[in-house]
Backbone as a chain_set.jsonl record, in Angstrom:
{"seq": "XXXXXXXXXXXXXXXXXXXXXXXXXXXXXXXXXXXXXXXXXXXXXXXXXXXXXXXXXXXXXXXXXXXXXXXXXXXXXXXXXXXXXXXXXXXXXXXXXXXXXXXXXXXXXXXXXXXXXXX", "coords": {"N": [[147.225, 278.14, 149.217], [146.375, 279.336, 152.833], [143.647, 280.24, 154.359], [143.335, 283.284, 155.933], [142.273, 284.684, 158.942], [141.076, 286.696, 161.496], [141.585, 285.511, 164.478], [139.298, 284.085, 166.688], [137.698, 282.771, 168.71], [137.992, 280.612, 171.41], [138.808, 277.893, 170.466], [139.667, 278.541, 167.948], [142.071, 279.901, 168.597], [143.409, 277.796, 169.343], [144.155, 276.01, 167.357], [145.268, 277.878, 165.995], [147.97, 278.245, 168.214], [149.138, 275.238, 167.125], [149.393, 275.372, 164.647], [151.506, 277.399, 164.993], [153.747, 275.906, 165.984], [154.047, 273.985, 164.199], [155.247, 275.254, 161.995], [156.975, 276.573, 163.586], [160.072, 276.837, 162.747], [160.13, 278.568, 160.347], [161.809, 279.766, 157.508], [162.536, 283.266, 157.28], [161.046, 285.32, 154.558], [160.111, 283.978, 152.992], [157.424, 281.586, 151.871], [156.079, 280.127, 153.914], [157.252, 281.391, 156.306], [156.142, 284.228, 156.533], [153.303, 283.601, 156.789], [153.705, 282.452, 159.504], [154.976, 284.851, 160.652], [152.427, 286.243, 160.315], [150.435, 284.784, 161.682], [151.503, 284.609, 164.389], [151.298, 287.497, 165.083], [148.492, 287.603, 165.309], [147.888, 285.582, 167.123], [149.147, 286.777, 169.297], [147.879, 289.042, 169.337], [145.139, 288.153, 169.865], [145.426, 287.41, 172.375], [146.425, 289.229, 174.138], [144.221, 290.398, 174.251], [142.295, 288.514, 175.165], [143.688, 287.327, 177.851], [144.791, 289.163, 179.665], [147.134, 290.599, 181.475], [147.367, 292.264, 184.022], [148.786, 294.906, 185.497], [151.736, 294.578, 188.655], [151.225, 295.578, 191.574], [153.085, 297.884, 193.662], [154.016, 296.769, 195.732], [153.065, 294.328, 195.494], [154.992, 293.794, 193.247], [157.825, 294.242, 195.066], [157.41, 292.052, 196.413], [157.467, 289.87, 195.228], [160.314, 290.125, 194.044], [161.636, 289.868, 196.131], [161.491, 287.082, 197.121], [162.004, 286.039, 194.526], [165.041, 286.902, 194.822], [165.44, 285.435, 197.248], [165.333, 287.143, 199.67], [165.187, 287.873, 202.654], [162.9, 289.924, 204.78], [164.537, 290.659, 206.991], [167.34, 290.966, 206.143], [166.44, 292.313, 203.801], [166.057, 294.82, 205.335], [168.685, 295.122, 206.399], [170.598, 295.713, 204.095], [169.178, 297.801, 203.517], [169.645, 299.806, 205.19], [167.686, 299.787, 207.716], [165.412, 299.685, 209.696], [164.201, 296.494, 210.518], [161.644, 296.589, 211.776], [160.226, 298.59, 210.271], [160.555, 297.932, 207.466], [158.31, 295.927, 207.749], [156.341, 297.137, 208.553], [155.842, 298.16, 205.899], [155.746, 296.081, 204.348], [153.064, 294.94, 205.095], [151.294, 296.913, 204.315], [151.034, 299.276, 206.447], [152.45, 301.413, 205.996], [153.855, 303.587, 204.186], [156.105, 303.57, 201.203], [158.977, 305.25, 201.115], [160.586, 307.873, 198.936], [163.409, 307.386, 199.04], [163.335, 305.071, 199.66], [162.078, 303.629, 197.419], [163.734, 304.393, 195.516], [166.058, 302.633, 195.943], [164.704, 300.056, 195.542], [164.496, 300.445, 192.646], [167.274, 300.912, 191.896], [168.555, 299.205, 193.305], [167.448, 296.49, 193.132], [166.165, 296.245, 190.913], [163.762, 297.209, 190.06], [161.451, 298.392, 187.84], [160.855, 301.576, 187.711], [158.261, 303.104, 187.01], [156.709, 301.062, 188.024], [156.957, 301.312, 190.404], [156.437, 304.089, 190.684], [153.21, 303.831, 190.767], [150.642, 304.339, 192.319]], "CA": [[147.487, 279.062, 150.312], [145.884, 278.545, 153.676], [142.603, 281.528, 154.639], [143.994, 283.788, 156.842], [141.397, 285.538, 159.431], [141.436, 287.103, 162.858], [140.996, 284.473, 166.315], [138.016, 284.767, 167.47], [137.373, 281.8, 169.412], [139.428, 279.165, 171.93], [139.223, 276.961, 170.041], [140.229, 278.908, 166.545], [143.182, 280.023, 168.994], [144.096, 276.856, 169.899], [144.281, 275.782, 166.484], [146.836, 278.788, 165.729], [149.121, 277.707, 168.16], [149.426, 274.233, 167.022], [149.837, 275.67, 163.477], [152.387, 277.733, 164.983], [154.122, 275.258, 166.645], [154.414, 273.503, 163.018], [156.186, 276.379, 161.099], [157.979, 277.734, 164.196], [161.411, 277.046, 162.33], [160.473, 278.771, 158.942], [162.788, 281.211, 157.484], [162.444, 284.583, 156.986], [161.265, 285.725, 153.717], [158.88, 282.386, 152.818], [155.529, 281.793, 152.434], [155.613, 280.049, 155.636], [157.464, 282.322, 157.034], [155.237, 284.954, 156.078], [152.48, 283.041, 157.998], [154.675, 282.472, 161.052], [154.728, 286.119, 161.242], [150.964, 286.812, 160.62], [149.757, 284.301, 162.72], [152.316, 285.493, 165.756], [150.446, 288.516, 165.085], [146.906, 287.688, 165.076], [147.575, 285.039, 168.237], [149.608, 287.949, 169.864], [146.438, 290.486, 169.481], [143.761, 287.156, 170.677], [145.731, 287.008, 173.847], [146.066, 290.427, 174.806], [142.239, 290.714, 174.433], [141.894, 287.288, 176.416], [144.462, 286.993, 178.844], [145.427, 290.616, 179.711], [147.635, 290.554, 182.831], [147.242, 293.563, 185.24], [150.624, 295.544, 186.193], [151.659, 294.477, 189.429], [151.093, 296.886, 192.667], [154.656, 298.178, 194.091], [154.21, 295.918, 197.235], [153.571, 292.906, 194.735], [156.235, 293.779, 192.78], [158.751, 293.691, 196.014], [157.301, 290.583, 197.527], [157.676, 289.086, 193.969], [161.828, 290.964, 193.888], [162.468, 288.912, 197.409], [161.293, 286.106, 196.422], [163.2, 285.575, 193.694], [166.601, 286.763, 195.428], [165.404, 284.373, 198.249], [165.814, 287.914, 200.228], [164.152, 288.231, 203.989], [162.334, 291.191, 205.418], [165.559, 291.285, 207.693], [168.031, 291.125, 204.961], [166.659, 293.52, 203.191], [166.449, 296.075, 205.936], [170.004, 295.415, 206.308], [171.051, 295.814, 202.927], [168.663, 299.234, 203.323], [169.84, 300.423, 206.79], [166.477, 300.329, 208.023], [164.854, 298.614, 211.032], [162.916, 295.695, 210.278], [160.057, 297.169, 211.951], [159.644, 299.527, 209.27], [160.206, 297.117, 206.344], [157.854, 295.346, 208.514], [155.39, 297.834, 208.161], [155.717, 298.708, 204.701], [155.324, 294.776, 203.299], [152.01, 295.27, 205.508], [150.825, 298.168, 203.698], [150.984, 299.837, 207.282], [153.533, 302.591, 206.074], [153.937, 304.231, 202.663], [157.406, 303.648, 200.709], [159.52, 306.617, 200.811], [160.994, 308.185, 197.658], [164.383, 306.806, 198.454], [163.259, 303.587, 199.417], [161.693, 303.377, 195.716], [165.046, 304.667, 194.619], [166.911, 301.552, 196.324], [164.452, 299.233, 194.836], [164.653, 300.308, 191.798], [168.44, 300.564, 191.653], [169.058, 297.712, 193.593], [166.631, 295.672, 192.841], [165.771, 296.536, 189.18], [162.021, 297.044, 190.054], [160.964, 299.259, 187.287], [160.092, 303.48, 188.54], [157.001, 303.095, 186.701], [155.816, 300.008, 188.717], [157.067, 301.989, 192.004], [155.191, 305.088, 191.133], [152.018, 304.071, 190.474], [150.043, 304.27, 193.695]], "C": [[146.351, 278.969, 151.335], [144.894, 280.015, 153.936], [143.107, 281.924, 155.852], [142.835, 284.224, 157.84], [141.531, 285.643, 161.045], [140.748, 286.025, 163.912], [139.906, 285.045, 166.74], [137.428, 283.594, 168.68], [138.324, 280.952, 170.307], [139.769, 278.8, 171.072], [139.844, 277.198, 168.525], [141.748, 279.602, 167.14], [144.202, 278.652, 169.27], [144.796, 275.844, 168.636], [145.546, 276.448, 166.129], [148.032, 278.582, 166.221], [149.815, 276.385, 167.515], [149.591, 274.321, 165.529], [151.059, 276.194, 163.862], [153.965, 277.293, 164.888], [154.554, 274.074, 165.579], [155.453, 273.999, 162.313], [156.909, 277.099, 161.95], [159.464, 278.305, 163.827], [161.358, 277.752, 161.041], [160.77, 279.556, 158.698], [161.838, 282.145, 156.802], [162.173, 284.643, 155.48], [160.425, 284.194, 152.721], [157.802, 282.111, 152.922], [155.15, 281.594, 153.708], [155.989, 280.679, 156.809], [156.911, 283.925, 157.163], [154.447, 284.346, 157.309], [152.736, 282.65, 159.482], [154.056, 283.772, 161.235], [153.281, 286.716, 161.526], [149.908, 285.755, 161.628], [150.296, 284.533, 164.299], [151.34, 286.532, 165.995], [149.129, 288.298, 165.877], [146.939, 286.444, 166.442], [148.204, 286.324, 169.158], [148.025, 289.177, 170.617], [145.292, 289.426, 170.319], [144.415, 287.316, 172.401], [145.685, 288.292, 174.41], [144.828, 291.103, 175.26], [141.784, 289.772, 175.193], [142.015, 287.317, 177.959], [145.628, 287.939, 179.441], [146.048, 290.104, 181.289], [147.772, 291.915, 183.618], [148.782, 293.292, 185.695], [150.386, 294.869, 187.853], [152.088, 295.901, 190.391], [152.786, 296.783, 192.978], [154.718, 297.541, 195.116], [154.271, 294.756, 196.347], [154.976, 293.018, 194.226], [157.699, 293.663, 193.887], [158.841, 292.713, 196.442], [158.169, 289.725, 196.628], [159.942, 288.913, 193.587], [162.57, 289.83, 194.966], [162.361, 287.908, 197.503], [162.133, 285.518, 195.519], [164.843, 285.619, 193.706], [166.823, 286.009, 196.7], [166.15, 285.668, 199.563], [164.676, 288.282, 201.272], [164.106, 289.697, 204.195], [163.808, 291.691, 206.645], [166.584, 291.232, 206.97], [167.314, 292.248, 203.784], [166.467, 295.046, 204.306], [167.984, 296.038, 206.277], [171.002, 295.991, 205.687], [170.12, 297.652, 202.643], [169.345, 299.962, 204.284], [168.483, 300.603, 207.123], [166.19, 299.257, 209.271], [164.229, 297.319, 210.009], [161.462, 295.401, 210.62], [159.552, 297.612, 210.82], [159.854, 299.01, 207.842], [159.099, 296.069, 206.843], [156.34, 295.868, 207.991], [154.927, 298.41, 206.912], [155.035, 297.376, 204.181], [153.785, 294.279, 204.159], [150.885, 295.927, 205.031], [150.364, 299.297, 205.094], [151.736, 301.162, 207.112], [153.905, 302.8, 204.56], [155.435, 303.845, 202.211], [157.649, 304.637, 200.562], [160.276, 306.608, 199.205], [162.817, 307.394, 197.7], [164.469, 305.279, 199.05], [163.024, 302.872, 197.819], [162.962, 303.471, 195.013], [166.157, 303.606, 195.059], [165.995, 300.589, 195.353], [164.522, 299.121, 193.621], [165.995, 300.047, 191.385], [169.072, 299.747, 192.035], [168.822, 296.624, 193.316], [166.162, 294.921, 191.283], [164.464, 296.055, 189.027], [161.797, 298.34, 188.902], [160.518, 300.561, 187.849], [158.516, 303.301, 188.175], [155.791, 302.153, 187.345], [155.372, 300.532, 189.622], [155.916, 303.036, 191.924], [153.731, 304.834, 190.89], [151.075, 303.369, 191.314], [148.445, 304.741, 192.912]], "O": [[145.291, 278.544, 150.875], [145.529, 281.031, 153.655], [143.326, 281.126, 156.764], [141.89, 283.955, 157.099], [142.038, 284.751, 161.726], [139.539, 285.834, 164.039], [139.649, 286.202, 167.071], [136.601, 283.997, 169.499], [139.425, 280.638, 169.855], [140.868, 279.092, 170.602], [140.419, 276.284, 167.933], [142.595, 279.853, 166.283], [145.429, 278.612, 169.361], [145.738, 275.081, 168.85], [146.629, 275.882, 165.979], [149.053, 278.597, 165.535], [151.037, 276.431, 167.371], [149.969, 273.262, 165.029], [151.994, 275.671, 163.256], [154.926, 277.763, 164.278], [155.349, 273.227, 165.986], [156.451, 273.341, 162.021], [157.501, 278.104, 161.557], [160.008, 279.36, 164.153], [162.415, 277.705, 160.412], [160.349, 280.532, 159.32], [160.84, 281.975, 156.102], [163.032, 284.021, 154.855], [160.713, 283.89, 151.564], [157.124, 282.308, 153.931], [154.408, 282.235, 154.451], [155.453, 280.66, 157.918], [157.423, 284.684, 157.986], [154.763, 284.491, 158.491], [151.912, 282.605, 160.396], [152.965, 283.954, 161.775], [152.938, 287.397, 162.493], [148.833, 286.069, 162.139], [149.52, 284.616, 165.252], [150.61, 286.502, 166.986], [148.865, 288.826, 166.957], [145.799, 286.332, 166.893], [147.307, 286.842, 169.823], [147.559, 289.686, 171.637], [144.662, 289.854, 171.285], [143.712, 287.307, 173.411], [144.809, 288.468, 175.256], [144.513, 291.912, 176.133], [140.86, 290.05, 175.957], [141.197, 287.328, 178.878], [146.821, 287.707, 179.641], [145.447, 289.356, 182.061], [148.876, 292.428, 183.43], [149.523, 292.362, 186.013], [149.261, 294.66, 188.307], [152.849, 296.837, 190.147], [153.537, 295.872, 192.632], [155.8, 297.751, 195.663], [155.326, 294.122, 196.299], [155.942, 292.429, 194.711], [158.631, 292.978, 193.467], [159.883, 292.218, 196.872], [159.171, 289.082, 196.939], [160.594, 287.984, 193.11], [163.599, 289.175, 194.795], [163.297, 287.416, 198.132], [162.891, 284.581, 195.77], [165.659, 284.932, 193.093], [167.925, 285.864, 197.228], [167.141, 285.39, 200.239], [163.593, 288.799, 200.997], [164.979, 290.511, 203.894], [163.997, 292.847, 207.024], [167.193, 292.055, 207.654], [168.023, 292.884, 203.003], [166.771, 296.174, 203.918], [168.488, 297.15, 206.431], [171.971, 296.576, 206.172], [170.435, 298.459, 201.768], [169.628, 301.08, 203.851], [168.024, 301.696, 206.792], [166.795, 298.225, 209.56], [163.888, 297.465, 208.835], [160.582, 294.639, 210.22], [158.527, 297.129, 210.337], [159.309, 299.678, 206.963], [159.061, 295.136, 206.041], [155.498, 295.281, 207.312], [153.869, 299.028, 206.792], [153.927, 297.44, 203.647], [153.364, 293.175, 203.815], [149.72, 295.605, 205.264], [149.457, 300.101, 204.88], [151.672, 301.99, 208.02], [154.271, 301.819, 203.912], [156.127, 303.822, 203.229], [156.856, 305.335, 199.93], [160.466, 305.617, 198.501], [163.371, 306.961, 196.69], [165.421, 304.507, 198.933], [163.606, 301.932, 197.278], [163.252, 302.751, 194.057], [167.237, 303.736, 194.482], [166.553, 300.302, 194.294], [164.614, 297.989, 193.144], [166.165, 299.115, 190.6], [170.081, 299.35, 191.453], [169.666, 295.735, 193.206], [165.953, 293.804, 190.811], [164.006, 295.121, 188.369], [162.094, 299.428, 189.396], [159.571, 300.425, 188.624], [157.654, 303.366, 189.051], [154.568, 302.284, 187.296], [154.197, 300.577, 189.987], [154.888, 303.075, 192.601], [153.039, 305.849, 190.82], [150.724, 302.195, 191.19], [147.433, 304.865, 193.601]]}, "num_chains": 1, "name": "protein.A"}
């Protein structure tokens, strides 16, 4: 049986995946599947402590939304009823998002509330 112990290093991470990446197919209920799971784990926990990613701001998170629907600053004031001044001014940070702008993005969009509110 192989010594189990917590990542502490690159290079004892880098090792884990390429163990992982061995036993990724092993069933459920198996030694190696056993170790699948506790090394998932224990690279899971190294990365979160490494390679933490910061929430994105509610302006990232839109740029990021139009972007991916390949959706312009005048297409989406269309699709809002809004000028494109004033989506203009918002993807600026010149003008605050109103509460039911947040409430289009989220329901139109499917930007998370929790992203939106947290100014």
């Amino acid at each position: 049986m192989e010594t189990i112990k917590p990542i502490k290093t690159e290079q004892e991470y880098e090792f884990a995946l390429k163990k992982l990446e061995t036993i990724f197919h092993a069933k459920p209920n198996t030694s190696e599947g056993d170790l699948l799971e506790v090394l998932s784990l224990l690279v899971h926990e190294y990365e979160q402590k490494q390679y933490k990613i910061e929430p994105l701001s509610p302006l990232e998170a839109l740029k990021y939304e139009m972007e991916e629907r390949g959706l312009s600053q005048t297409g989406l004031a269309k699709r809002m009823g809004m000028s494109k001044s004033t989506i203009s001014e918002i993807m600026n940070g010149k003008k605050q998002m109103s509460i039911n702008f947040m409430k289009f993005l989220h329901n139109e969009l499917g930007i998370p509330a929790h992203i939106l509110l947290a100014y």
